[in-house]
C-alpha positions, 0 to 999 in steps of 0.5 A: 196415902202418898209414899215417902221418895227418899230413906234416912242415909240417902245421898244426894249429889253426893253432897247432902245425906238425908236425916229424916222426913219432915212433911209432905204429899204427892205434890211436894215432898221436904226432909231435912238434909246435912253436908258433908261438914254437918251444916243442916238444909231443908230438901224439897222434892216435887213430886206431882207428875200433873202439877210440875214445877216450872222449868225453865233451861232444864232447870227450876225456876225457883232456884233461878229465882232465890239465887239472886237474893240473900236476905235474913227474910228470905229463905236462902238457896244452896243448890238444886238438881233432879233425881231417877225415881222409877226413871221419872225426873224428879226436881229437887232444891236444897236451902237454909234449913228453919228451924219453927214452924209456918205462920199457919201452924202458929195461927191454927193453935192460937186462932187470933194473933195480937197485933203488937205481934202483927206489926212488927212481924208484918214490917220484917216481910215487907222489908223483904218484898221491898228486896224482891220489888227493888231488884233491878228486875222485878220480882212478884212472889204472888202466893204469899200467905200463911204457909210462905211464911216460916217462924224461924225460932232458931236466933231465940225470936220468931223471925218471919221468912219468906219461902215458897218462890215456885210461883214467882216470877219476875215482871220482864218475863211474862211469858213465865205463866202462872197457874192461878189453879194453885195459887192460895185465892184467898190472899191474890189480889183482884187483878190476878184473877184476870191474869194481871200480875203487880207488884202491889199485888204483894201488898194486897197479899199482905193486907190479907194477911194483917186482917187474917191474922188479928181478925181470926178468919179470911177477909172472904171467908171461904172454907178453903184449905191454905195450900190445897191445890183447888178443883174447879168447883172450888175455884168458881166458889171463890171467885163468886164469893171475891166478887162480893162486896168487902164492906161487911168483912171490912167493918169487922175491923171496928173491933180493933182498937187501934185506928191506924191499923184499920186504915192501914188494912183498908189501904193495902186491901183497896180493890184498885190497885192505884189506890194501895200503898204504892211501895213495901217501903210506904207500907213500912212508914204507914206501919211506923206511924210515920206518914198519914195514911189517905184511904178511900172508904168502900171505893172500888172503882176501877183503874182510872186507865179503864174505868172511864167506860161510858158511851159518848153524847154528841152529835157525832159526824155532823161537827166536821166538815170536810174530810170526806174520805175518812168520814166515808172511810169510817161510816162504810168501812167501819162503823157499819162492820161494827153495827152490821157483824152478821153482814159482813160475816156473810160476805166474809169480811174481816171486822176491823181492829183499828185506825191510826190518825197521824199529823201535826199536833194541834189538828184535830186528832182527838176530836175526830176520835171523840166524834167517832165515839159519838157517832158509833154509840159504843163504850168509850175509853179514851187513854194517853200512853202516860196513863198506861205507863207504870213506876215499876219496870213492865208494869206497862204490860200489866196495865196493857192487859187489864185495858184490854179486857175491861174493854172486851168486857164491856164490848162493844168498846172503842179504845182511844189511844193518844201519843201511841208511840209513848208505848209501842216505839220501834223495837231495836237494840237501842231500846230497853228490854221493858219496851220490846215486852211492852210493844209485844204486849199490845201487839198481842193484845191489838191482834184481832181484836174486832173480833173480841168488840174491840176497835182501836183508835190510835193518834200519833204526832210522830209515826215515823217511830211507831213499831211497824208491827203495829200497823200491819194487817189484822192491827191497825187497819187504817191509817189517816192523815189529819193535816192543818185545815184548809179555809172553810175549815178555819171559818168553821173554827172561827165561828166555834170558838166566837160563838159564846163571846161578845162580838163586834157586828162586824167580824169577817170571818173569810178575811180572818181564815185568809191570814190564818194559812198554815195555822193548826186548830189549837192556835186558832183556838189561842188567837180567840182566848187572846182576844178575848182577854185583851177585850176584857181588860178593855170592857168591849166587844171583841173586834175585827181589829183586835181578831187581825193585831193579835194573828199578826204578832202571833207566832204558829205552833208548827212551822212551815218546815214542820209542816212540809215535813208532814206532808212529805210523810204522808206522802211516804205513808200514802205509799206504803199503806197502799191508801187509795187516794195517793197525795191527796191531802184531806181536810178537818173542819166544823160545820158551818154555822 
């Protein structure tokens, strides 16, 4: 039994004076209060010395959160403050006081809902969450379910609000931790389980939501009490049974009659959560029968940020010619570290983290990066920083996370990042808020992790602007320059790109490397798609002549002061990474054939 903390008559702040006890137990106790003009407020007290609330500034989070929002659908705050109990510190905070019921209550008497109650009941939250998901930041509620949402009967209509914010938070604060421990998992979306928190994931809630409340049970149906904080026992219970697949709990929705609310349902609970309605606003038009709905039956694949883990098929190292240093490089230092653990363990030498190539664009950054994925045999993931970039503010974060650990999951995994400095720039007063966390985040993530399986391959075509905590020891390990390719270099790409075209007997292959200075391997592969077309239009072979007219009115994609440029920063680089061959350039190219 838990014993009531306030008695009939008791002032607070000497503001609110309290009528009677409304609910509660040795967490989180509620009573119905009024001011000094007679207005009523609900108080809540938390009471738990184990399961605090979050504190942030002396002061709740919650209250912090809720005064930035007034919306008839969200509960209103109105005050906050603490109270001496047997000289403990008890948090308290006071809002608009509802008269009804939970939505639990209402579904616990009537067991199924109609959905012409649903929808119209559904569409009044998502109005809120689009308040919430619009602020300009963020804000994820995350606990949405029966018990956040009240029935307000006091306008004459059951009106939805939602309350219950001491779990929100919003998404430029990751540091503001959740505990999933006392989150309802029968409503949380997949991603957090793995500490991923979206926007979205609202949306999935509500999805969750919809099939409760017009299917008459959970979509898992897991016997667990709503807003019961779970043991251990019960959240390994639930977590084995989200694992489980939802295409038997789904086909339960062919008991409805109504085929838009069934894709709608299926929509919001997509497992991925790129595939669920992108916005509350979408979810409202979906609802409104405005807008066609694309659902993706029993997929639940994962983020197309990570679910391209598949180990590399190729010939690895023995498609590049030249380069030495960083083949030595990789092969001894690296790829043997990763093959070799134990050994190098023995000897007590650091596993690697990662390698940054960097040069002019069009040299051949992410085909060595591919060949290492050949050579190494481990899973690959293989990622453009616009692919882990998101619509919402810090979503980049999230997305960060979740790459991390599929990949650690799956260790050993090789991560390619290309265009890295699209989400690690360097931090600074001219940059947004978002990238600071956003920088922090993979530098957190990037920390050590070799010795998690991971290995990180990095590619920039401007490393002047990368953050320089990226590259320091214990991250990025590495750092490669990848210039133009020298001569044999450029006959190898000659030979590569001709080999499946029709060809004059004739094509000298050094005399077209020759007038080919300075020309990255993009634009050779250019001059060979050119030729081709030209040689096509003229139903003939592909000549020498037509090879040299083509590189004589093509104009390289880099300039020679671009390219001076590069070498001077590998010069600066070559410094300060302390790299042990100073001013030595190194060359890619393909075997010769």
């Amino acid at each position: 039994m838990f014993k009531k903390l306030l008695n009939k008559d008791e002032m607070i702040k000497e503001k609110f004076k309290v009528q009677f006890f409304i609910s509660g137990n040795n967490i989180i106790q509620k009573y119905k209060v009024v001011d000094t003009l007679g207005n009523n407020y609900l108080l809540k007290i938390f009471v738990s010395k184990t399961n605090k609330p979050r504190i942030k500034n002396n002061a709740l989070v919650e209250a912090e959160i809720l005064s930035h929002f007034h919306h008839k659908n969200i509960i209103g705050f109105i005050d906050e403050g603490k109270l001496i109990n047997q000289k403990n510190e008890l948090y308290f905070i006071v809002t608009s006081f509802l008269s009804g019921e939970t939505l639990f209550s209402k579904f616990k008497r009537e067991k199924i809902l109609n959905p012409y109650f649903v929808i119209p009941l559904i569409i009044e939250l998502l109005e809120s969450i689009s308040i919430l998901h619009s602020h300009p930041d963020v804000l994820i509620h995350n606990n949405i379910n029966m018990e956040s949402v009240y029935l307000d009967y006091s306008d004459n209509r059951e009106k939805p609000v939602l309350t219950n914010f001491e779990y929100a938070r919003f998404l430029s604060k990751p540091q503001d931790s959740v505990n999933i421990n006392h989150l309802n998992l029968n409503y949380c979306a997949p991603e957090i389980l793995n500490d991923v928190f979206l926007p979205n994931g609202d949306l999935f809630s509500i999805g969750v939501l919809m099939f409760h409340l017009v299917i008459g049970e959970p979509l898992w149906n897991i016997d667990y009490t709503v807003f019961q904080f779970p043991n251990e026992e019960m959240k390994k219970k639930v977590l084995r049974k989200r694992r489980e697949s939802l295409n038997l709990n789904i086909l339960k929705l062919d008991n409805l009659s109504d085929d838009l609310l069934k894709k709608v349902i299926k929509k919001a609970i997509n497992q991925d959560f790129n595939k669920r309605f992108n916005s509350a606003e979408e979810f409202i038009q979906a609802l409104k029968r405005k807008i066609k709905i694309n659902i993706f039956e029993n997929d639940e694949s994962l983020d197309p940020v990570v679910k391209q883990n598949k180990k590399k098929k190729g010939e690895g190292f023995l498609q590049i010619v030249g380069m030495e240093d960083v083949k030595n490089i990789l092969s001894n230092d690296i790829i043997r570290a990763l093959h070799e653990k134990e050994r190098f363990e023995k000897y007590d030498i650091p596993l690697p983290n990662g390698m940054l190539l960097y040069g002019p664009p069009g040299c051949g950054k992410t085909f060595i990066a591919e060949k290492f994925a050949e050579e190494v045999g481990f899973n690959f993931i293989k990622v453009f920083s616009s692919d882990i970039a998101s619509t919402y503010i810090h979503g980049t974060q999230e997305k960060i996370g979740k790459l991390f650990k599929e990949a650690e999951k799956n260790a050993p995994t090789v991560i390619f990042i290309d265009e890295i400095e699209g989400i690690a720039p360097k931090r600074g007063i001219q940059n947004h808020q978002s990238y600071s966390s956003e920088v922090n985040e993979l530098l957190l993530q990037i920390n050590n992790c070799g010795e998690r399986g991971i290995f990180i391959i990095s590619a920039s075509n401007m490393p002047e602007i990368i953050d320089e905590a990226l590259t320091r020891a214990g991250r990025i390990d590495y750092k490669m320059y990848i210039p133009p390719p020298d001569f044999e270099a450029r006959i190898g790409l000659f030979k590569l790109y001709l080999k499946k075209k029709p060809l004059d007997l004739m094509i000298d292959y050094k005399d077209l490397a020759l007038q080919t200075e300075n020309f990255v391997c993009s634009d050779i592969k250019l001059i060979v798609d050119k030729a081709a077309r030209e040689a096509e239009k003229k139903d003939i072979r592909i000549s020498q002549n037509i090879l040299t007219q083509i590189i004589k009115v093509f104009q390289p994609s880099v300039s020679i002061d671009e390219l001076d440029k590069y070498e001077k920063m590998h010069q600066h680089f070559t410094k300060r990474f302390r790299e042990r061959q100073k001013n030595k350039s190194s060359h890619i190219g393909f075997i010769k054939e």
